[in-house]
PLY file of the C-alpha trace (Angstrom):
ply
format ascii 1.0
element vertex 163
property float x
property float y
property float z
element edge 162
property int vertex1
property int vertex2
end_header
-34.52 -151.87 51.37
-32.84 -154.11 49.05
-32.48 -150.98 46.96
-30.51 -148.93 49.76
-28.09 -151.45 50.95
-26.93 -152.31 47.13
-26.80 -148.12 47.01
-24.56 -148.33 49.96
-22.18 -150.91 49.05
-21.44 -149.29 45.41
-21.22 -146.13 47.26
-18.58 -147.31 49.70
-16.66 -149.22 46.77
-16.46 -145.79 44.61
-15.30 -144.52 47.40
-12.63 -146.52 48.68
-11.59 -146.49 45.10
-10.95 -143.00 45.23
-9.37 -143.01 48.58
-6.48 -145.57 46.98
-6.30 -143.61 44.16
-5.51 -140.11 46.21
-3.08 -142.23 48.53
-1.19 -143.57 45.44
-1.09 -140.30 43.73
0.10 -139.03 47.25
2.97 -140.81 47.30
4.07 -140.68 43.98
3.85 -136.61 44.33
6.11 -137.02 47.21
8.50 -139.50 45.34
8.29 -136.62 42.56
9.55 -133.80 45.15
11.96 -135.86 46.78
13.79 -136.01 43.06
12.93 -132.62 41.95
13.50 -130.26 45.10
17.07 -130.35 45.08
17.58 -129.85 41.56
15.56 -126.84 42.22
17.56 -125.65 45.34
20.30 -126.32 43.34
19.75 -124.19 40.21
18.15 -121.46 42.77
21.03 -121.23 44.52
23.42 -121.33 40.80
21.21 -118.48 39.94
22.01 -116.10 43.27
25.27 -116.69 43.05
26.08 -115.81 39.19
23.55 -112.85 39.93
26.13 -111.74 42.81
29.17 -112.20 40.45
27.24 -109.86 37.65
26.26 -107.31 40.32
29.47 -107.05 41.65
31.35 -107.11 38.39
28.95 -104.33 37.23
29.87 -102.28 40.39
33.76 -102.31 40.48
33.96 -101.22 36.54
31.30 -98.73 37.75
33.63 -97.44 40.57
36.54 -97.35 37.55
34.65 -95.07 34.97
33.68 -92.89 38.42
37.06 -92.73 39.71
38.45 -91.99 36.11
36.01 -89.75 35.48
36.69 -87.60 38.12
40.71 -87.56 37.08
40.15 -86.62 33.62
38.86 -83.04 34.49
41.78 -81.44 34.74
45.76 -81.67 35.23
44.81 -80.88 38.83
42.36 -83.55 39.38
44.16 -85.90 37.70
47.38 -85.80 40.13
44.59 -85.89 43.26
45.27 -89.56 43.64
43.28 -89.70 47.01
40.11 -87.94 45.45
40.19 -90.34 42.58
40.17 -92.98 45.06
37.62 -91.92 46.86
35.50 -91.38 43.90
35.91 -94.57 43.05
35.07 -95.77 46.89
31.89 -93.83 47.04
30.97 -95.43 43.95
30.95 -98.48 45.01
29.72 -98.01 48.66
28.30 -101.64 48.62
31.47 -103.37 48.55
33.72 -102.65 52.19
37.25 -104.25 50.33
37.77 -102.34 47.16
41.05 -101.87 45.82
41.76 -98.48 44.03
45.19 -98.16 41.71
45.59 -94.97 39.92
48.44 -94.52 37.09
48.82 -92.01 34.33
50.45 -93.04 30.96
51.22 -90.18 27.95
51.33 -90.44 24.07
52.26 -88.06 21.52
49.37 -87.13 19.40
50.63 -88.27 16.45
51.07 -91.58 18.11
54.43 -91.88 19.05
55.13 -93.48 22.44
56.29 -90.48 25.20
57.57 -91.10 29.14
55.17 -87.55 29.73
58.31 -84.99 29.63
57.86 -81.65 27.70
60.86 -82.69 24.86
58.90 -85.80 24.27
57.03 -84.53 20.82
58.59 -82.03 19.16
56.12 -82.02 15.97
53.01 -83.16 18.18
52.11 -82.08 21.27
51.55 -84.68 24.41
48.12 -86.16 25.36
47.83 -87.84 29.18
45.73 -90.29 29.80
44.35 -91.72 33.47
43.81 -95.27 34.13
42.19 -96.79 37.21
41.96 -100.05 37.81
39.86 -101.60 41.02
39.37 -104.61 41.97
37.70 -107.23 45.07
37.20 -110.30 46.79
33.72 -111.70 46.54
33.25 -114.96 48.21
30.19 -117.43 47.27
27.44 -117.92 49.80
28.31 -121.86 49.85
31.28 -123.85 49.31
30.56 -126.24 46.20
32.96 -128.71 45.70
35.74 -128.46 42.50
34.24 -124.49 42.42
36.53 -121.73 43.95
35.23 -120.37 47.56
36.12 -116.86 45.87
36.50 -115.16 42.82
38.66 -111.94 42.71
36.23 -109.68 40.24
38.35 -106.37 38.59
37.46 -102.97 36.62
39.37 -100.98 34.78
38.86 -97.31 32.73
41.36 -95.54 31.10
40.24 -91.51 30.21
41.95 -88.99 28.36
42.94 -86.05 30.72
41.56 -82.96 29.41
44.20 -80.35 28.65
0 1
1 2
2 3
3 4
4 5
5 6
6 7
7 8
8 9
9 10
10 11
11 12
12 13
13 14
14 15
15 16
16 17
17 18
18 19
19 20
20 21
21 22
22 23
23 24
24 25
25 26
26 27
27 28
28 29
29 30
30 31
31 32
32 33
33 34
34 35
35 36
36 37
37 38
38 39
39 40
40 41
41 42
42 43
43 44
44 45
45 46
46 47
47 48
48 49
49 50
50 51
51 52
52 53
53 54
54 55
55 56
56 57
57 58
58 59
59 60
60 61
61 62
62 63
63 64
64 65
65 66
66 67
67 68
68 69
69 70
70 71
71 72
72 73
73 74
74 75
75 76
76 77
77 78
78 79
79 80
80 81
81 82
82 83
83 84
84 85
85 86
86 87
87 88
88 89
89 90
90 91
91 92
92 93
93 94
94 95
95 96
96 97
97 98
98 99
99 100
100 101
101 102
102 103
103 104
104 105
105 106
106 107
107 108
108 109
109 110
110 111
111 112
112 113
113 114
114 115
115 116
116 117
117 118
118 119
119 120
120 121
121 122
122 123
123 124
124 125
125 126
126 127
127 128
128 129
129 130
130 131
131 132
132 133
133 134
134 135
135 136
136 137
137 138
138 139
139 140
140 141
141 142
142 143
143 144
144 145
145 146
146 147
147 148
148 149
149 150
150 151
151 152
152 153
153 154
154 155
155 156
156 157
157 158
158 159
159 160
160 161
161 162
């Protein structure tokens, strides 16, 4: 009998040891979060928003190489201002306040400078080239403090037009 209560007391002992112990460690796991869960919210949140700045950056110089692309076919395409624009729009269907400016720019072959007029190069002949340039607002998700609330992110392509 002796025997069993001696068992009993040791066994109650070990276990209200380990009972402290799992409280303590508890709490200091809870301390542990309470430091570390903002820094992570913090650095998750750092990470979506440079990953929207990329994306978006990526998809307005996208929407310049399609809207250039498009111009450069031809003389004829590259005068369609409003198909070049809407190349470039279509492109970029994920972003509602794109900006499309189209502007053509010649050169002599040979490298001289020309303002696109037939008498330009008389011992070269004249090479046109299309340039769009787009651009949009993209504001962040949050408003951090001594960070902009929005970043204006731009594209631009220039393409020889074929003759």
């Amino acid at each position: 009998m002796q025997n069993t209560s001696a068992l009993r007391f040791r066994f109650r002992s070990v276990t209200r040891r380990i009972l402290e112990s799992i409280r303590s460690d508890s709490a200091q796991a809870i301390v542990e979060l309470a430091f570390v869960l903002p820094v992570a919210s913090f650095l998750l949140v750092g990470t979506i928003e440079i990953g929207r700045l990329a994306n978006t950056s990526i998809v307005v110089d996208n929407a310049a190489r399609a809207g250039v692309q498009y111009g450069a076919q031809n003389r004829v395409t590259a005068s369609d201002t409003a198909g070049i624009t809407q190349a470039a729009q279509e492109d970029a269907s994920s972003i509602s306040n794109l900006s499309v400016n189209v502007s053509h720019y010649c050169a002599c072959s040979d490298g001289s400078a020309s303002t696109c007029q037939p008498t330009d190069c008389a011992s070269s002949h004249i090479v046109e080239y299309l340039k769009v340039d787009t651009q949009t607002q993209l504001n962040t998700l949050f408003s951090y403090p001594d960070i902009p609330r929005s970043y204006t992110v731009k594209g631009q392509d220039i393409m020889r037009v074929s003759q």
